[in-house]
N, C-alpha and C positions, 0 to 999 in steps of 0.2 A: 901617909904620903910617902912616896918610895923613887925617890931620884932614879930613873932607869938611862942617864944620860952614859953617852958611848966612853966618857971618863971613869963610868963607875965599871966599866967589862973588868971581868976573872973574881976573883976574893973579894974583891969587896962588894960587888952586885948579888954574891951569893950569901953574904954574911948577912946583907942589908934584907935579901930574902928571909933569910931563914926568925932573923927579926921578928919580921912583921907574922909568919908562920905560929908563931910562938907567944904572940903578942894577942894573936886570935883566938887561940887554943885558950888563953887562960879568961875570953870574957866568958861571963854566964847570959843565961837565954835574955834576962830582963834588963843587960847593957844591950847600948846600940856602939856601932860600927860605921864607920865609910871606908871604903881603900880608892884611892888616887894616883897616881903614876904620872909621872910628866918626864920631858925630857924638850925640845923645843915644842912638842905638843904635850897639851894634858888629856889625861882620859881618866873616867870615872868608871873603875871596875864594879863598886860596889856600890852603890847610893847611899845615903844615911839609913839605916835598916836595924831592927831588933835582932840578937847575935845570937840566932837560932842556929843548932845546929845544919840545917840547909843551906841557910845564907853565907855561913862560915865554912861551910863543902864549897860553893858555889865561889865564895871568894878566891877561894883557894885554889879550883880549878881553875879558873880565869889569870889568876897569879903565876901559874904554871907555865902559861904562853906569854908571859913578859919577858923579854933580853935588855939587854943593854941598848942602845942604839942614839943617833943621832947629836944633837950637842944642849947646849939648857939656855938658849938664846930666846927666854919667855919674853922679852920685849915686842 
């Protein structure tokens, strides 16, 4: 799960990236994964999925196209 609210913009949206980057990188094929992003909305990048190589490209790219944005008013 990756706070992309407009509080986390510069250093720490990119630290918080590189995280979750790195967090993928070390599962094996037969862990599963999900990636989540919210901010006052959530989105599901990844769904719960086996951590095949593909699906951790796929995460990844998708991960690519998140910024910071909006505020974390999940209420």
């Amino acid at each position: 799960v990756l706070d992309r609210s407009g509080s986390m913009g510069g250093e720490p949206f990119v630290l918080a990236r590189q995280a979750v980057e790195r967090a993928l990188a070390q599962l094996h094929p037969e862990d599963h994964f999900a990636l989540v992003v919210y901010d006052s909305e959530v989105d599901v990048l990844a769904a719960s999925t086996r951590a095949t190589p593909g699906a951790r490209a796929a995460a990844l790219e998708r991960l690519a196209h998140v910024h910071p944005r909006g505020g974390t008013d999940l209420a």
